[in-house]
C-alpha positions in Angstrom: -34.8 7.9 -7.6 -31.1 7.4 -7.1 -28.7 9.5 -6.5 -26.7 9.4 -10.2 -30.0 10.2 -12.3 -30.3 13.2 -10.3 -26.9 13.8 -11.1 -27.6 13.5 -14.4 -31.1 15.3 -15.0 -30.5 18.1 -12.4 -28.0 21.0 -12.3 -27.9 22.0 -8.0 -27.8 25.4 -7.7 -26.8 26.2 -3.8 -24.2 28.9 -2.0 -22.0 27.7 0.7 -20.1 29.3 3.4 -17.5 27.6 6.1 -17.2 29.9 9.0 -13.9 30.1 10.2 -12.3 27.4 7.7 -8.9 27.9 8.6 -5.6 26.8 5.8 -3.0 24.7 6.5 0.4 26.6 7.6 2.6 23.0 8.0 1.5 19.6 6.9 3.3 16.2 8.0 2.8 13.3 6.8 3.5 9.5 8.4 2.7 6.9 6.2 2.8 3.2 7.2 3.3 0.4 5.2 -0.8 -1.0 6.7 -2.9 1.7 4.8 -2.9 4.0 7.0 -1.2 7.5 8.2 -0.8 9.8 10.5 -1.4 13.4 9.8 -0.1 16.8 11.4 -1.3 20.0 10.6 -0.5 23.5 12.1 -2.8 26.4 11.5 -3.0 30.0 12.6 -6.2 30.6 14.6 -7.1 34.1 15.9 -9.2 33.1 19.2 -11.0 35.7 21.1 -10.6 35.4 25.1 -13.5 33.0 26.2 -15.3 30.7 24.2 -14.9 30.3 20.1 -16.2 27.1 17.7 -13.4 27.3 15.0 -13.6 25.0 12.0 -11.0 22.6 10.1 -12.3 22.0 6.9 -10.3 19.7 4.2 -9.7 17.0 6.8 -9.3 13.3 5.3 -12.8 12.0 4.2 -11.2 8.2 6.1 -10.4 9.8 9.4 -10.8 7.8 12.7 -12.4 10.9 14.5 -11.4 8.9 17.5 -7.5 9.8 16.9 -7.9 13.6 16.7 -6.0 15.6 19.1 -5.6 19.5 18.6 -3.5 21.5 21.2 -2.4 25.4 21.1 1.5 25.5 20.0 1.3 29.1 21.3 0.0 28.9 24.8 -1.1 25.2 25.8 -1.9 26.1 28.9 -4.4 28.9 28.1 -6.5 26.8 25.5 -8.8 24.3 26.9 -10.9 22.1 24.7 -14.5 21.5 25.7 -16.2 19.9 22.9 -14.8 18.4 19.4 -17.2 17.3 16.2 -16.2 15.3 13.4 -19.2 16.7 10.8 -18.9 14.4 7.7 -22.7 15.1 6.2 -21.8 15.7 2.8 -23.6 17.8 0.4 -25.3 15.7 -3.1 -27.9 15.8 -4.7 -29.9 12.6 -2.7 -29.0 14.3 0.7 -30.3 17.4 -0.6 -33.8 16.3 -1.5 -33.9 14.1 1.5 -33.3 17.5 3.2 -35.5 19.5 1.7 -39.1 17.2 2.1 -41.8 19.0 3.8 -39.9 22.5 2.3 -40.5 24.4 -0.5 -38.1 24.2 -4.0 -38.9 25.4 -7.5 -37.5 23.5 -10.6 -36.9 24.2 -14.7 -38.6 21.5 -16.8 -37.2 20.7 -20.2 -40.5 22.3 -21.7 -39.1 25.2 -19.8 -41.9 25.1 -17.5 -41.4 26.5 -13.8 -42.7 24.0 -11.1 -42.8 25.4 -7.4 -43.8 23.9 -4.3 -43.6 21.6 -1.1 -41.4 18.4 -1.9 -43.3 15.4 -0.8 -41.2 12.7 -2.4 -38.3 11.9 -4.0 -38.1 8.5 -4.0 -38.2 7.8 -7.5 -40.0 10.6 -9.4 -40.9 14.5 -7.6 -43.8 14.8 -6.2 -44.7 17.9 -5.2 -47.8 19.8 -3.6 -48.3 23.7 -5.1 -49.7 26.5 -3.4 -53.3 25.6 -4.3 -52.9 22.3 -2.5 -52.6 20.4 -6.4 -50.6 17.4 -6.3 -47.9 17.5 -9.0 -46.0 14.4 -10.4 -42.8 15.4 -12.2 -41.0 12.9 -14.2 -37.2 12.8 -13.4 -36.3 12.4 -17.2 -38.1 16.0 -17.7 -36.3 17.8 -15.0 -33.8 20.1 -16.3 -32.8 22.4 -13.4 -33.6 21.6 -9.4 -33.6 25.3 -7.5 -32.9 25.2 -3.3 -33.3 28.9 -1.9 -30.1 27.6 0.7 -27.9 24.8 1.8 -29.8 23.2 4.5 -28.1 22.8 7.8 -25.7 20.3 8.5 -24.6 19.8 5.5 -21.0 20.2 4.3 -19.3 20.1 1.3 -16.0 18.9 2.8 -15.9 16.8 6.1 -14.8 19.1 8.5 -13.4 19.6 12.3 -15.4 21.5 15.2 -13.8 22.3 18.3 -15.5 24.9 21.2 -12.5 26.4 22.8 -12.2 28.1 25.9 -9.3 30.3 25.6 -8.0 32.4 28.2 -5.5 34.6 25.5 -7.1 36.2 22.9 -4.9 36.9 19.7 -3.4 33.9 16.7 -2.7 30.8 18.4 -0.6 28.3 16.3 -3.0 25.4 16.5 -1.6 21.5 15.9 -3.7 18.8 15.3 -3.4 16.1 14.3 -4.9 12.3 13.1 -4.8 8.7 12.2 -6.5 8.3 8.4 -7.0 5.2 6.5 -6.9 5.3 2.6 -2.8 6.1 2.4 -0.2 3.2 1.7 3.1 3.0 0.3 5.5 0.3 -0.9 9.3 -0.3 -1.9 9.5 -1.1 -5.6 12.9 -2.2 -6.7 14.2 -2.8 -10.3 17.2 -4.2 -11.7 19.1 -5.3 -14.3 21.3 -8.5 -14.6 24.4 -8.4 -16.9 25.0 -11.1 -19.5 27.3 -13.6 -16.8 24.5 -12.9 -14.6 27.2 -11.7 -11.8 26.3 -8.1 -11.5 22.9 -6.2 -10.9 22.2 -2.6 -11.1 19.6 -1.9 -8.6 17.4 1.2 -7.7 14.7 1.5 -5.5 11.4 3.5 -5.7 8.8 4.3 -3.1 4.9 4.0 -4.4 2.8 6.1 -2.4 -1.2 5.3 -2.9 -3.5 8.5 -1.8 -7.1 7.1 -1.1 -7.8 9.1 2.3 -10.3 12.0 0.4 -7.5 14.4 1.4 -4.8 16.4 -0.5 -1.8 17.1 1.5 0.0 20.2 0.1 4.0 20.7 0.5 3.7 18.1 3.2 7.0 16.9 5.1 6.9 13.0 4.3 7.7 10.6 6.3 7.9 6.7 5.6 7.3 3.6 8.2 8.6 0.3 7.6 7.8 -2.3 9.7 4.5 -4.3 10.7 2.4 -1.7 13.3 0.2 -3.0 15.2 -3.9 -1.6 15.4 -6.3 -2.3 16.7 -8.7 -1.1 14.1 -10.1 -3.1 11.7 -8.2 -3.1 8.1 -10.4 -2.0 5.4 -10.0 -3.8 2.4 -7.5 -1.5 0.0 -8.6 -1.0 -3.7 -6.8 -3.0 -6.3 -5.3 -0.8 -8.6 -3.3 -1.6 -12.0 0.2 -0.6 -12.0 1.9 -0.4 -15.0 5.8 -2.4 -15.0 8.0 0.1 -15.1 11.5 -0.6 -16.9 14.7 0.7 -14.8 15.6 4.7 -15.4 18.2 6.4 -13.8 18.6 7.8 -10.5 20.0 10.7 -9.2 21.1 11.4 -4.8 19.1 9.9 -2.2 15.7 11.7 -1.9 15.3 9.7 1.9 17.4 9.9 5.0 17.0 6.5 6.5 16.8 6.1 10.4 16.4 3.4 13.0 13.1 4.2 15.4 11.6 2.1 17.6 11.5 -1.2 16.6 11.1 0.3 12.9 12.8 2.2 10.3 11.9 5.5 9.1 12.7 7.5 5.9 12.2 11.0 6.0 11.7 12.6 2.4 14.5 15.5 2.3 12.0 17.8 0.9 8.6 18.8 0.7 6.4 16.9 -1.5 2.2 17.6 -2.3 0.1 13.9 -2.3 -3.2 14.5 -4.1 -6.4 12.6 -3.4 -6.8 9.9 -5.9 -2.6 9.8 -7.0 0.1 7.1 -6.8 2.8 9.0 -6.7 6.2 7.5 -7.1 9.7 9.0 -5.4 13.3 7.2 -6.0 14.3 5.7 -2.5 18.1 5.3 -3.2 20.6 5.8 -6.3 20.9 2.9 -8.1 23.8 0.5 -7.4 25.7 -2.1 -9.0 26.1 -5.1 -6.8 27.5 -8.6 -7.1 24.8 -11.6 -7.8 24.5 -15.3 -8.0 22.3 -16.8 -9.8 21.3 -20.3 -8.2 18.9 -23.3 -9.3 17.2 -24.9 -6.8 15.3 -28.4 -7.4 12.8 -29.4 -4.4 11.2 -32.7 -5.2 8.8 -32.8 -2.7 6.1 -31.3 -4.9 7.1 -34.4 -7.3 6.9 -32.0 -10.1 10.3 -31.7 -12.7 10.5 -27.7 -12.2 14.2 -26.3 -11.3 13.8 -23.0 -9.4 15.5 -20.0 -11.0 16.6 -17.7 -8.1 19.0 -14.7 -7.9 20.6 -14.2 -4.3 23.2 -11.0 -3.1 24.3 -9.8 0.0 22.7 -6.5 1.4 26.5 -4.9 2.7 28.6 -2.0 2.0 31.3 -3.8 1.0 28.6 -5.1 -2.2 27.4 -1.8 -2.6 24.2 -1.5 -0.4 24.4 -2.1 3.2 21.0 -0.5 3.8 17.8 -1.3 5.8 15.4 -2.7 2.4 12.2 -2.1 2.8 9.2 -5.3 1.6 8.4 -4.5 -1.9 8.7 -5.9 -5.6 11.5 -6.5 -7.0 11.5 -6.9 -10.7 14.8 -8.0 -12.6 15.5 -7.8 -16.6 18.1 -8.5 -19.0 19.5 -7.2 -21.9 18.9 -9.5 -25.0 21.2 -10.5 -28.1 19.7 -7.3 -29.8 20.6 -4.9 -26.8 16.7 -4.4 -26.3 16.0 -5.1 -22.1 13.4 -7.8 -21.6 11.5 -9.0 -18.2 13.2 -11.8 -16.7 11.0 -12.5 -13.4 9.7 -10.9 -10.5 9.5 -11.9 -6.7 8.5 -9.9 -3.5 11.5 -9.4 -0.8 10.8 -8.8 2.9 11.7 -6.5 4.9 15.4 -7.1 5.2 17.8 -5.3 7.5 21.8 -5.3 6.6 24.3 -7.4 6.5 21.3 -9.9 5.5 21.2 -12.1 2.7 18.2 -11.2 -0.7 17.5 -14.3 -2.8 14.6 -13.4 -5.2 12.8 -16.2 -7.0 12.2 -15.4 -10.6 10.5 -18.9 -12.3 11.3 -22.1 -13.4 14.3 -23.4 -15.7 13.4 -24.2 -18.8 16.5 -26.8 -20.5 17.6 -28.0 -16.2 14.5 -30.6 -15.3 14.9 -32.8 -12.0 13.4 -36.2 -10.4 13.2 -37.1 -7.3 11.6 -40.7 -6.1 11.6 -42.9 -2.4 13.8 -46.2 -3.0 13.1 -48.0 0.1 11.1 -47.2 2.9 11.0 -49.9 6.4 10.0 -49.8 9.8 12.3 -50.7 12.3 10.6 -50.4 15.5 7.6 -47.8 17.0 9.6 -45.0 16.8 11.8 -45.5 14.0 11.9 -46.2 10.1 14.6 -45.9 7.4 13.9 -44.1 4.2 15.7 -43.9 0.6 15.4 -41.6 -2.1 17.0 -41.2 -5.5 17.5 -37.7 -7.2 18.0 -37.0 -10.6 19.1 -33.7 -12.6 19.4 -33.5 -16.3 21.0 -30.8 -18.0 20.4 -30.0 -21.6 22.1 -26.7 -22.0 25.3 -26.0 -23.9 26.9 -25.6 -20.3 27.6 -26.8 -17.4 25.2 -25.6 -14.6 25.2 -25.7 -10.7 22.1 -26.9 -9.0 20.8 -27.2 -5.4 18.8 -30.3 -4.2 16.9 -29.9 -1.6 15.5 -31.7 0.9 13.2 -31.4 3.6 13.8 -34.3 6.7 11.4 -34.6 9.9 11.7 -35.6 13.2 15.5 -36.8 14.9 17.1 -37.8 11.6 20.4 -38.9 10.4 21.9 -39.6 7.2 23.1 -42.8 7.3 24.6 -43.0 3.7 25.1 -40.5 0.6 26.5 -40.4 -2.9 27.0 -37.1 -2.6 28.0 -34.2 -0.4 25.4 -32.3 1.2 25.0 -29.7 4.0 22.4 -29.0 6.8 20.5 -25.6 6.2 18.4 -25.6 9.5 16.6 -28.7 11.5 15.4 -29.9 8.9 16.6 -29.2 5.7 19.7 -30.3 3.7 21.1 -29.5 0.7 23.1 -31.2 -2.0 25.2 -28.8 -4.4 25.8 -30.3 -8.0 27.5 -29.6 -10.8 25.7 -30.9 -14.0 27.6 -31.3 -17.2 26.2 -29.9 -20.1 23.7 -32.5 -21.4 24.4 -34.6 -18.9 22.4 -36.1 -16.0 23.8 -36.1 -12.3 22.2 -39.0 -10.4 22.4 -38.7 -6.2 20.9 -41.2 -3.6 20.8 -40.9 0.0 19.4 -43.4 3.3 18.0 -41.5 6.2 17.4 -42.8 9.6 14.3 -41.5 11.7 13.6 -41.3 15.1 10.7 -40.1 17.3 
């Protein structure tokens, strides 16, 4: 029998007590951007002088039990820890059964007939043996109502912390522990729109915060981490989960102080906040801002396809209206449309990006600006060296004139011997040509290259 029918067929009756389950007086929250987070809790323990097992229920059901540590805030030097258990036997119905074979339990039919005796099997239907020695089949579609006289031991309904203490103060200790728990995430999501000349973008930034540790953290101090951590843990796969697009709304004051630490950046929530189990939960990480944007078109041949690159690039300083440490996320960008209704325009992801650093966001492919790109010549001239020719084309059928960026990608010692155009060198090996297509016009540019290696 598997664990859902019982859930279906059976109501569980059983009574619970957690001795010494002890509430949360302060909860912190780290998140990193890997899944994971790092938990702090501060509880108010009354310890008798000697030993003493206390109990922290409502820990996260992902816990690495490994990363627990739990000191006395109160007096650290009078609290020594002998022993700690990580208990995560949780009560259902199969665990139950399994728990109760060779032990008595009584159960409701739907004919309303009592059955009572030792459980010998559960594997698929009861089997049970009454007090007369009479083996008794009961079909799991007929039961109505399973009976347990108590919860057997070692079994919990939440996982749960033990500690034996040796305490050499008795009275309430302010007790800090905390964890490493996978099952939390957050992201940057950023939206914008682009005005009509595509020159300006109003921008705003949300933080998505994904809950899947089995844990609720109530008025928690939250506290973000961007940057790539590294663990030594193996990453568990994180559940896809649909998210909606979400057009731009409007922002009020910074929620987040933003910090340098470490080799990271932190941003500390500026009030408490409560993550359910189970939520995305989404917080605005700056007021939106309007900031000055080019749009560029890009055309790399190398693919040999015809697509132009649409691509919107700003500059991530004060003096534009941002200046601040962007954290990797989505960035999704609309416009307004001839009937003032905002439409979706393109998305991209951008990396983590410090200030003073440039954002160019790739949104799709032109649809009226094709290019064409093709070798002309191509010779050896000795072992290490060949020359090469190419011929680029970009047509334009728009009403306007457009810019658009060639771009080329060269390999070993190279040198342009000859161009039609005028081009510049974007790293080792890359070059670009900027062009200025006439509306419905065609801009044709060839180029020699010499190679050496």
């Amino acid at each position: 029998m598997t664990r859902n029918s019982w859930l279906a067929v059976a109501a569980i009756l059983v009574w619970m007590l957690i001795p010494n389950g002890i509430g949360a007086d302060e909860v912190a929250l780290t998140i990193y951007s890997g899944d994971f987070a790092l938990v702090r809790e501060v509880r108010t323990v009354a310890l008798p002088k000697g030993r003493e097992s206390i109990r922290f229920a409502d820990v996260a059901a992902r816990i690495d039990p490994t990363s627990v540590q739990i000191r006395s805030l109160t007096a650290p030097e009078k609290v020594a820890i002998l022993e700690q258990n990580y208990e995560y036997d949780l009560v259902d119905s199969h665990r139950l059964l399994q728990k109760f074979l060779e032990r008595n339990i009584r159960l409701l039919a739907k004919d309303e007939r009592f059955f009572e005796g030792t459980l010998l099997s559960a594997a698929d239907d009861l089997i049970l043996r009454d007090v007369s020695g009479q083996i008794k089949i009961i079909k799991a579609s007929e039961v109505q109502i399973l009976e347990f006289p108590q919860l057997p031991e070692g079994l919990i309904s939440r996982p749960t912390l033990v500690w034996l203490l040796d305490s050499q103060r008795s009275g309430d200790h302010q007790m800090e522990v905390s964890y490493l728990t996978d099952g939390v995430d957050w992201h940057a999501e950023y939206v914008a729109t682009v005005n009509q000349n595509d020159t300006r973008l109003e921008l705003g930034g949300w933080v998505s915060i994904d809950n899947r540790s089995g844990a609720s953290f109530q008025d928690a101090h939250l506290k973000l981490v961007a940057g790539d951590v590294h663990r030594l843990a193996p990453r568990r796969d994180a559940l896809e989960l649909a998210r909606a697009d979400k057009a731009p709304v409007g922002m009020g004051a910074p929620q987040f102080e933003e910090e340098a630490f470490f080799e990271y950046h932190l941003y500390t929530l500026t009030r408490p906040a409560t993550v359910a189990d189970r939520q995305i939960k989404q917080l605005t990480l700056f007021p939106t801002a309007e900031v000055a944007v080019k749009k560029i078109l890009t055309y790399d041949g190398r693919a040999g396809d015809a697509q132009v690159q649409v691509n919107l690039e700003f500059d991530n300083k004060q003096q534009n209206g941002l200046g601040i440490p962007l954290p990797e996320g989505k960035l999704r960008v609309y416009k307004m449309d001839g009937d003032e209704s905002l439409q979706f325009v393109g998305e991209d992801l951008v990396a983590h990006t410090p200030k003073d650093e440039k954002v160019r966001v790739f949104l799709g492919h032109a649809f009226d600006v094709v290019g064409e790109r093709k070798q002309t010549q191509s010779r050896k001239l000795t072992d290490r060296s060949r020359e090469e020719s190419y011929e680029i084309r970009i047509r334009n059928h728009k009403s306007e004139t457009v810019e658009v960026v060639a771009v080329e990608h060269l390999w070993g010692d190279w040198t342009i011997l000859r161009s039609s155009g005028d081009y510049r060198q974007k790293d080792a090996h890359t070059v670009e040509f900027p062009l200025q297509v006439p509306a419905d016009g065609e801009v044709v540019i060839d180029y020699t290259v010499h190679f050496r290696w």
